[in-house]
C-alpha positions as CSV (number, residue, x, y, z in Angstrom):
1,X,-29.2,63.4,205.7
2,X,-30.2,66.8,206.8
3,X,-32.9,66.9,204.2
4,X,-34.5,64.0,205.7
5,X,-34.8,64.5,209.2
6,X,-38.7,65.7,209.4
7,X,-39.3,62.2,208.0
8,X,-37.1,60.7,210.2
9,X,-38.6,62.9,213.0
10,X,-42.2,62.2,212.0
11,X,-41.7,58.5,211.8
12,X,-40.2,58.5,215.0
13,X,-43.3,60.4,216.6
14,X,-45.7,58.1,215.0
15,X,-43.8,54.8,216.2
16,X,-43.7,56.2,219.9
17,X,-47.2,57.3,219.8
18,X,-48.5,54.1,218.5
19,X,-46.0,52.3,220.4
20,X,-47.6,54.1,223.8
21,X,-51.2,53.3,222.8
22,X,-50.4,49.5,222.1
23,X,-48.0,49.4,225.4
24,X,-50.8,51.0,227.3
25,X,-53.6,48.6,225.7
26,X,-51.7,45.9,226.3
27,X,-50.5,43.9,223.3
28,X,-51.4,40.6,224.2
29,X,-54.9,42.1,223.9
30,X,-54.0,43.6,220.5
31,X,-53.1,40.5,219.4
32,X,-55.9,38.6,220.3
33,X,-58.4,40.8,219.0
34,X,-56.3,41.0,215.3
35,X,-56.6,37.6,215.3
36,X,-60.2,36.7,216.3
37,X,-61.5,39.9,213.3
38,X,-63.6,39.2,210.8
39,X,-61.5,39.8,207.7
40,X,-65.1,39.6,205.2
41,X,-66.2,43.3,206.9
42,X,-62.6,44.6,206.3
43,X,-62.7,43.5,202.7
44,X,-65.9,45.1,201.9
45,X,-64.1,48.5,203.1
46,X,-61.6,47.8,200.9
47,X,-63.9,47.4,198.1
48,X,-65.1,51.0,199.0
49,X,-61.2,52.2,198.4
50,X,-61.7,53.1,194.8
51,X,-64.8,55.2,195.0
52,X,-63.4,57.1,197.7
53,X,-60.7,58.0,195.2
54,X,-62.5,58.8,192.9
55,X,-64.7,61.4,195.0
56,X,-61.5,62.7,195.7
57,X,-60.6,63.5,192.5
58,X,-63.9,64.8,191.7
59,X,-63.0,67.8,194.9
60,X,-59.9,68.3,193.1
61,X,-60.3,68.8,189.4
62,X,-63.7,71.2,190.7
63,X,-60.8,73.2,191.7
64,X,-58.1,72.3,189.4
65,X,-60.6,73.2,186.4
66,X,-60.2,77.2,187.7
67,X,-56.7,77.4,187.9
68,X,-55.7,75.0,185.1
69,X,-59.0,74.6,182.8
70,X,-57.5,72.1,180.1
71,X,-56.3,69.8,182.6
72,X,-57.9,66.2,182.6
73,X,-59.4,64.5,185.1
74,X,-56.8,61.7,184.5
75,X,-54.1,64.3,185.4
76,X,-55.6,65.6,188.5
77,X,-55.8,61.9,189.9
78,X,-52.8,61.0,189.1
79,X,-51.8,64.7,191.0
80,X,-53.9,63.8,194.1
81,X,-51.9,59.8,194.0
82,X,-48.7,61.8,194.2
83,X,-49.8,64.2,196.7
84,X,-50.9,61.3,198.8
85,X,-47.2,59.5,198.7
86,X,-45.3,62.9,199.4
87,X,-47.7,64.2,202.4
88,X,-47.3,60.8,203.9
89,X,-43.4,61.8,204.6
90,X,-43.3,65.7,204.9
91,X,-43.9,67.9,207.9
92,X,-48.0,68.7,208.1
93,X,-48.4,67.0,205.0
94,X,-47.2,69.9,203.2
95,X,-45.4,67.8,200.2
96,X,-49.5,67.0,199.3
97,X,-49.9,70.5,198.3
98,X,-46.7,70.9,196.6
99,X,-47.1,67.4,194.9
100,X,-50.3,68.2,193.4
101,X,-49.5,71.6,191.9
102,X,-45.9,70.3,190.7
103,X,-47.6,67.8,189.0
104,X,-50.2,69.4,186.9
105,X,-48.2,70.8,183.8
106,X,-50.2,74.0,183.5
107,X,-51.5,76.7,185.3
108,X,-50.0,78.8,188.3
109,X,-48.4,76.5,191.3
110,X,-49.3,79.0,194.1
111,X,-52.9,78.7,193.1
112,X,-53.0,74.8,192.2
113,X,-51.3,74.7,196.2
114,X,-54.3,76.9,197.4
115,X,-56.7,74.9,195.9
116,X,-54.9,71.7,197.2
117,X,-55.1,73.6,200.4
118,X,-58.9,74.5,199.7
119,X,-59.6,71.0,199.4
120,X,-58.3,70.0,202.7
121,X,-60.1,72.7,204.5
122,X,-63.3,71.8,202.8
123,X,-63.6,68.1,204.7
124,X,-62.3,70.0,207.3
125,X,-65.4,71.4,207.5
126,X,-67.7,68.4,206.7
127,X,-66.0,66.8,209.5
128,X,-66.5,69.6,211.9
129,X,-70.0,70.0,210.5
130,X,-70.4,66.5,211.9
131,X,-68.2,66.2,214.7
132,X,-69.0,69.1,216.8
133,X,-72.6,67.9,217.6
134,X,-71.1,64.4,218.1
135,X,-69.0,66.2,220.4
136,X,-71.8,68.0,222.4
137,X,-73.7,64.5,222.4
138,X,-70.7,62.7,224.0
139,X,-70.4,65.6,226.5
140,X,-73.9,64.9,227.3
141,X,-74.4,61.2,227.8
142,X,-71.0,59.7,228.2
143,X,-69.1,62.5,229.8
144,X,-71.4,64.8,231.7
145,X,-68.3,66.0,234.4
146,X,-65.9,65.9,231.5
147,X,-62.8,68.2,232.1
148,X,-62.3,71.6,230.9
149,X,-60.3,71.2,228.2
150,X,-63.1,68.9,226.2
151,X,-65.7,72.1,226.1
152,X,-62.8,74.1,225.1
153,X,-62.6,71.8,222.3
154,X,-65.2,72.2,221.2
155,X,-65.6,75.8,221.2
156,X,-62.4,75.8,219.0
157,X,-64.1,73.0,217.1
158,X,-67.3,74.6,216.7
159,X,-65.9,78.3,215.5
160,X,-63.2,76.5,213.0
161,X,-66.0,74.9,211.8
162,X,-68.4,78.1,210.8
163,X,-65.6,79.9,209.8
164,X,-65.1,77.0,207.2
165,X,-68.6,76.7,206.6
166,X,-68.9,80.5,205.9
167,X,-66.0,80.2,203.6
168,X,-67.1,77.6,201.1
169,X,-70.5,79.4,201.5
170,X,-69.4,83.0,200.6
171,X,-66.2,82.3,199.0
172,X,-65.7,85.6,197.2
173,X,-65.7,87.6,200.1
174,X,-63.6,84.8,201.6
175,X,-61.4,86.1,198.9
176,X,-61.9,89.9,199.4
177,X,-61.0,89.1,203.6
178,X,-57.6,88.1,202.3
179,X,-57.2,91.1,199.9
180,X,-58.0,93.4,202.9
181,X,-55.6,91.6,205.2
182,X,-52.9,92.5,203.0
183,X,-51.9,88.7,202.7
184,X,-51.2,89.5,198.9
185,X,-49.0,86.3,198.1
186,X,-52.5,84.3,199.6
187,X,-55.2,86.8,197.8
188,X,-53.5,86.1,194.9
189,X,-53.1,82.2,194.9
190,X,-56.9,82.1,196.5
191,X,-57.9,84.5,193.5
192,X,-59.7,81.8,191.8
193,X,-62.5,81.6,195.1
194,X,-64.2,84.3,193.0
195,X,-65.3,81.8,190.2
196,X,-66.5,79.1,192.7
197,X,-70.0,79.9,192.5
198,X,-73.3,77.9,191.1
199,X,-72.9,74.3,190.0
200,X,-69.2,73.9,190.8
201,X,-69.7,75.2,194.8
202,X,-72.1,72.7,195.0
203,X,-70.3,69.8,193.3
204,X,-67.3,70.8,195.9
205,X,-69.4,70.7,198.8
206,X,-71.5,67.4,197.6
207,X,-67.9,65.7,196.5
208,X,-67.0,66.2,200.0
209,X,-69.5,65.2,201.8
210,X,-70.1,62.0,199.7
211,X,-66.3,61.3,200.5
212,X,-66.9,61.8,204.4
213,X,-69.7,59.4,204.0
214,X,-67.4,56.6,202.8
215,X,-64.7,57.2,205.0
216,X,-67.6,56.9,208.0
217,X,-68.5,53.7,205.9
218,X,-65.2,52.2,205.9
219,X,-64.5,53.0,209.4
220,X,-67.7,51.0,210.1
221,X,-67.3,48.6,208.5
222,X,-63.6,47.8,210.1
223,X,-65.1,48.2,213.5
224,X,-67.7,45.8,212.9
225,X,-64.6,43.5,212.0
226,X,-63.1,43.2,215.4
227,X,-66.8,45.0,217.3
228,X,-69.8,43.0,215.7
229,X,-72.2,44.2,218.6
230,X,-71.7,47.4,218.3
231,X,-74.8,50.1,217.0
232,X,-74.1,51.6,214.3
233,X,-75.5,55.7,215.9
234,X,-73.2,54.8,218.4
235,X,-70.5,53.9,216.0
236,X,-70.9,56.9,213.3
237,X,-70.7,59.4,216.5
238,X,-67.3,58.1,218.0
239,X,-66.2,58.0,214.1
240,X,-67.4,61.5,213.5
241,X,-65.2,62.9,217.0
242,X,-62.6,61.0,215.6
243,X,-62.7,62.7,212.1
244,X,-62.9,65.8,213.7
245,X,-60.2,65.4,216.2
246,X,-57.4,64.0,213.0
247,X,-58.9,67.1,210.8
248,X,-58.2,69.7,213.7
249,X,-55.4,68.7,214.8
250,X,-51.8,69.7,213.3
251,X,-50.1,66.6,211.5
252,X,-47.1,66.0,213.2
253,X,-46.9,62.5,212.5
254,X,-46.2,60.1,209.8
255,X,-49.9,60.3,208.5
256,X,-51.5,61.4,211.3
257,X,-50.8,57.8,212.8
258,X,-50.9,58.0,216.5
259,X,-53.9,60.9,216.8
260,X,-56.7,58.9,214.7
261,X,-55.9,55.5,217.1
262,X,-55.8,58.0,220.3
263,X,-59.0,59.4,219.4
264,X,-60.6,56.0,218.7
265,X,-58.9,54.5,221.9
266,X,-60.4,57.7,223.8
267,X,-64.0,58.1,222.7
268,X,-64.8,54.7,221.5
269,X,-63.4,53.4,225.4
270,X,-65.6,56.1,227.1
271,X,-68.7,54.2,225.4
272,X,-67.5,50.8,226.5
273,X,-65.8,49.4,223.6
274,X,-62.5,47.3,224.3
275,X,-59.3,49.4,223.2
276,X,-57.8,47.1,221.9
277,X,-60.5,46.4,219.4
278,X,-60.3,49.7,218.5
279,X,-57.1,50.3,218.0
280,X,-56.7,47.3,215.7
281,X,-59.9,49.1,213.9
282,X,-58.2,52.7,213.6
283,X,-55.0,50.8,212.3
284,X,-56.6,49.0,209.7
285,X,-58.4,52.1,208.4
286,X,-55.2,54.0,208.5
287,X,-53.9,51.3,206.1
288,X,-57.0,51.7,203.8
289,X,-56.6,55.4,203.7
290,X,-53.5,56.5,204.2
291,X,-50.7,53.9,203.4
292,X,-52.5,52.0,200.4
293,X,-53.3,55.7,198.4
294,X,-49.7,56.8,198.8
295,X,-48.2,53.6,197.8
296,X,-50.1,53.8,194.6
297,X,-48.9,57.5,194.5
298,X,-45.3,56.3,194.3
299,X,-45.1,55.8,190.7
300,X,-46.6,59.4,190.0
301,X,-44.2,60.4,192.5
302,X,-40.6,59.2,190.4
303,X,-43.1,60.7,187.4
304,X,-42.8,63.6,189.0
305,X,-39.2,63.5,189.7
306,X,-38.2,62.4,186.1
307,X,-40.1,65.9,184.9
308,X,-38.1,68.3,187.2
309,X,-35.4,66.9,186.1
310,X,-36.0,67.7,182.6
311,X,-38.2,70.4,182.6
312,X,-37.8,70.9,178.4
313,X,-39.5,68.1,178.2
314,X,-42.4,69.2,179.2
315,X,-44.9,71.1,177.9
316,X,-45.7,74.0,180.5
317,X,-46.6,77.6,180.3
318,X,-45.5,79.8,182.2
319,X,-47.4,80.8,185.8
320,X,-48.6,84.4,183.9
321,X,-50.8,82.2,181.6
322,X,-52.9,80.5,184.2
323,X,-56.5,81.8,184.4
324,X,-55.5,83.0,188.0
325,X,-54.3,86.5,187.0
326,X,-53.2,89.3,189.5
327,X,-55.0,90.9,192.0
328,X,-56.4,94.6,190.9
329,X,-58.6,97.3,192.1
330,X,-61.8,95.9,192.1
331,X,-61.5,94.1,195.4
């Protein structure tokens, strides 16, 4: 039982969070706006499921290709399924990173978590990239005596974000800040930053922002399912703040469930839509996103089970053969 008390704990969190939000809503007024939503807008979002997927695995086997290069792209989407059903029920999603690099047969698992890791931090800052001027607009126009905390939010937001940016940018001497840090375990899982260069930086950064373009385009589309009025500027900026608010934020929560739907409820109520509304909206896109990936993980997940169990089965070399060798001199 001890072993499963961050998901109990997480679940917990989420339920009380949500719970709270609804409670505060109102639920009669949740109810009534599930019920009066245009189901044909949240079907075309579905639709949109499968290519978002699939630009998924595209940032992760540009990674997976320079730690593991003979791993197919079939293998790194089934690895990013089973991440998606293990970091649904682990402590800051960590089980995602350890789920994808347990799953790929080859290659070191340090560096398959850093590029799991890499991947992350990469819409990271694609969200940020977006969020933080959606930020300074809602400052501006919706919020123009907003509290103290909110500009220090976006300062945070704002220097997490160029930090990021500067990162996938220059990620060599991204690399060479770890090596000079000392962090040698982390210089040595990153060590494969120093081949991200050319065509493959920019497929990374493309795959990503593509992906953050169809989450914004499923999230639309879901609002416009319980919101028909609303613009759709307005819309993609209280999407973007929410993005950036679940990217920056720690996970403590079963799937972040509990800070997208605060978000929306926050922002999206300062610019006059009903909460309830968007809560139902943030729900449904959690369910799209979050829930329906990692049930299709759990398969890859007992997969994954069944080859720890008997590892001769499987046909693995050991960590020293992966293209990620140790760090040396040349810093």
């Amino acid at each position: 039982m001890a072993r499963h008390w961050p998901l109990v704990l997480k679940s917990m969190l989420a339920i009380a969070v949500v719970g709270y939000i609804v409670a505060w809503v109102e639920v009669e007024a949740v109810l009534a706006a599930f019920a009066a939503a245009d189901w044909r807008w949240i079907a075309l979002a579905a639709l949109l499921l499968p290519v978002n997927l699939m630009l998924e695995v595209g940032v992760w086997h540009q990674l997976v290709r320079h730690v593991a290069p003979g791993t197919s792209v079939r293998t790194s989407g089934e690895a990013a399924l089973c991440g998606h059903a293990l970091g649904l029920f682990t402590p800051a999603q960590v089980g995602e990173l350890a789920g994808r690099a347990f799953y790929i047969p080859t290659g070191d698992r340090w560096a398959l978590g850093a590029a799991a890791f890499t991947e992350r931090l990469t819409m990271v800052a694609v969200g940020g990239v977006a969020g933080v001027p959606a930020l300074l607009w809602f400052l501006q126009t919706h919020m123009p005596s907003a509290p103290i905390w909110l500009y220090v939010a976006s300062v945070y937001a704002g220097g997490v974000t160029l930090t990021l940016v500067l990162g996938l940018v220059f990620p060599r001497r991204a690399w060479r800040v770890l090596g000079r840090l000392r962090w040698r375990r982390l210089s040595y899982a990153f060590r494969f930053l120093r081949l991200l260069r050319g065509s493959a930086q920019a497929w990374l950064i493309g795959y990503s922002v593509a992906r953050y373009g169809v989450f914004a385009l499923q999230f639309l589309l879901v609002l416009w399912a319980f919101i028909p009025e609303v613009a759709p500027a307005s819309a993609l900026a209280g999407i973007a703040l929410v993005f950036m608010t679940k990217f920056l934020l720690p996970s403590i929560t079963l799937g972040d469930l509990g800070i997208r739907e605060g978000a929306a409820v926050y922002f999206f109520g300062w610019m006059g839509l009903g909460h309830a509304a968007v809560l139902n909206a943030s729900l449904v896109v959690f369910g799209l996103t979050v829930l329906v990936p990692a049930l299709l993980g759990l398969p890859y997940v007992l997969a994954l089970k069944i080859q720890r169990a008997h590892p001769d089965g499987v046909d693995a070399p050991p960590a020293s053969s992966s293209v990620v060798s140790p760090p040396t001199s040349d810093g």
